[in-house]
Phi, psi and omega in degrees: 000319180299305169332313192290317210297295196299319182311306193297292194104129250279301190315305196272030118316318190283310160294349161287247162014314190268351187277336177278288170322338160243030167242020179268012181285314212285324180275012188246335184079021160295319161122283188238128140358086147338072191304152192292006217003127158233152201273128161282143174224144182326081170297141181272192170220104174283143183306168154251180335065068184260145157228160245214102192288148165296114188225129160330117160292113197283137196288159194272133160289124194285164204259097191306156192272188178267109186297147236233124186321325171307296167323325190271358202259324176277341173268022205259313193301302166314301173296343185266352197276313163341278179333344193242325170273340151329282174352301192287317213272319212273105231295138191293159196273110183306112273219132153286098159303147163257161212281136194278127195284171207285166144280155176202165192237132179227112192288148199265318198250130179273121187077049183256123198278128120317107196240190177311307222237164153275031220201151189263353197272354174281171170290162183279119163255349183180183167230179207203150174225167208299109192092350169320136162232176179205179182238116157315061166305308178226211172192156170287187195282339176271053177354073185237340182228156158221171181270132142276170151221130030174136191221103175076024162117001200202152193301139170241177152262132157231162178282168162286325181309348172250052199184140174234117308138120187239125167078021161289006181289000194247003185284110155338143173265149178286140182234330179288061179228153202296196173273146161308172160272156184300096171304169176273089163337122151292117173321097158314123183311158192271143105011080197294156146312140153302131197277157192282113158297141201291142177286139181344297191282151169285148182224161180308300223205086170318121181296166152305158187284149162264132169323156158284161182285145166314159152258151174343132159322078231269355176297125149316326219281334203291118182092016186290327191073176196050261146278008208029201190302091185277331232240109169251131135347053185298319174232170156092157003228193215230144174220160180214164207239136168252010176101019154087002184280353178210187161235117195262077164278127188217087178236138227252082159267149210211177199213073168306026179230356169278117175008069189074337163147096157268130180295139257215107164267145153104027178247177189196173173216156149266194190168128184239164193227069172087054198053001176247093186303106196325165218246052196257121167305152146243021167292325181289086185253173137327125190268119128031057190056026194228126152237177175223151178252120175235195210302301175248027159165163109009118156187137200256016172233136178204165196180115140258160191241126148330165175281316162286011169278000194266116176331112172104338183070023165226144182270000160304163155104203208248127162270135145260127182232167183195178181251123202235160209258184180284340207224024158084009185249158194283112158301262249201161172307140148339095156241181223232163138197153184236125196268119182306163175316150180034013182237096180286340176253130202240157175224109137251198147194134170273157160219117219249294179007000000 
């Protein structure tokens, strides 16, 4: 044995050895492999780590109690109530009146006079012209005048007879209106005295007879006062023939010593036919700086009259005429003119110069 050992050798004892050792299943008759047992051993357990934001812990809400049918019937009453004062507060939707329309006015006539007053015995304040409107302020108590604005910055009068009018029913009577001003009497020729009867007793040495009083003045103008009568008969007049059917008056007053004859406003005339006066308004004067050229001449005043509104019913025949100021009193001497047969268009000029 030793022998076999030393030949062999150490190394192959070791392999010998270990060939006994796994053949001890088969001489033992296990079959499979016995497992080896292994000792577990303990793990510990490490935590994990996520991380997770930090949030406020929202407080727990108390759990309401149960209401009771009363309760419930007043919070039901509560909750309708906002609603019904919403209802109640929020304001009815305001109504627009609607705007009551303006009254206006449309003047009829071209070169139509304005006054102070409600009246021609007022002063003159301006003119107005044919298609011209205005705003309706007020009215007299006969809506025979009415008040506009506005002719030169300020309330006027104009009559109705030139003037047509929309939506005045609601226009006020005016009650604050002045007085008119106090016309001027036309002055009456004076009177001579009476002669005196001589005394009864005879005297020695008899007095001189005393002159008689002057006679009356034949100037109209005369004792009038103030300027008097300014207005002379410079041109005219002049006549042209209109087939006889009216009478066409167109006359040119002026001021020669204003830059050459300047026209001259707010004047007018009267005129008679046998004593009897023409139908001429005096809401109508003379313009201002304004002339026209007509047929025989320059004139910034004119009126026509029909024939039959005319003493005779014909526009032939002898005329008086005169002058009258803004404030109805006579301007100038009596002058006569005579309109020849069919010749209906009359000229004149006045000159105040």
């Amino acid at each position: 044995m030793v022998r076999i050992i030393q030949r062999i050798g150490i190394p192959a004892m070791f392999v010998f050895a270990a060939a006994a050792l796994s053949g001890c299943g088969i001489l033992f008759g296990g079959g499979e492999e016995a497992p080896t047992p292994t000792a577990m051993v303990a793990r510990a357990l490490v935590p994990t780590f996520t991380a997770t934001p930090v949030t406020e812990a929202a407080a727990p809400t108390p759990a309401a109690p149960e209401a009771s049918p009363t309760q419930v019937i007043a919070i039901e009453l509560d909750a309708a109530a906002p609603a019904a004062n919403e209802a109640t507060a929020a304001p009815a939707a305001e109504v627009s009146p609607t705007a009551a329309p303006t009254p206006k006015l449309t003047v009829n006539e071209n070169a139509v006079n304005v006054r102070l007053g409600p009246g021609t015995n007022y002063g003159v304040a301006g003119a107005a012209n044919q298609g011209e409107q205005f705003t309706i302020i007020g009215r007299d108590q006969n809506k025979d005048w009415w008040l506009i604005c506005c002719v030169n910055g300020k309330e006027v009068w104009i009559s109705d007879d030139l003037t047509s009018e929309r939506d005045e029913g609601s226009v006020a009577v005016v009650t604050d209106i002045p007085a008119p001003p106090q016309q001027v009497a036309e002055a009456q020729p004076a009177q001579p005295p009476a002669a005196q009867p001589a005394p009864a007793e005879p005297t020695a040495a008899p007095e001189p007879e005393q002159p008689a009083a002057p006679p009356p003045a034949a100037d109209a103008c005369a004792g009038i006062g103030g300027d008097g009568c300014k207005f002379k008969l410079r041109g005219g007049p002049s006549f042209a023939p209109n087939g006889g059917g009216e009478l066409k008056l167109q006359i040119h007053f002026i001021h020669s010593g204003v830059d050459g004859g300047q026209p001259q406003g707010s004047y007018f005339v009267w005129m008679e036919k046998d004593g009897q006066k023409l139908p001429i308004s005096d809401s109508v004067r003379s313009i201002a700086l304004q002339d026209q050229q007509g047929s025989l001449g320059k004139y910034n005043y004119e009126v026509k009259i029909a024939a039959s509104s005319i003493a005779g019913g014909t526009v032939a025949g002898n005329y008086a005429i005169w002058v009258l100021d803004g404030n109805g009193e006579r301007d100038s001497q009596t002058f006569s003119v005579s309109v020849p047969e069919g010749q209906g268009e009359v000229w004149l000029e006045f000159d105040q110069g």
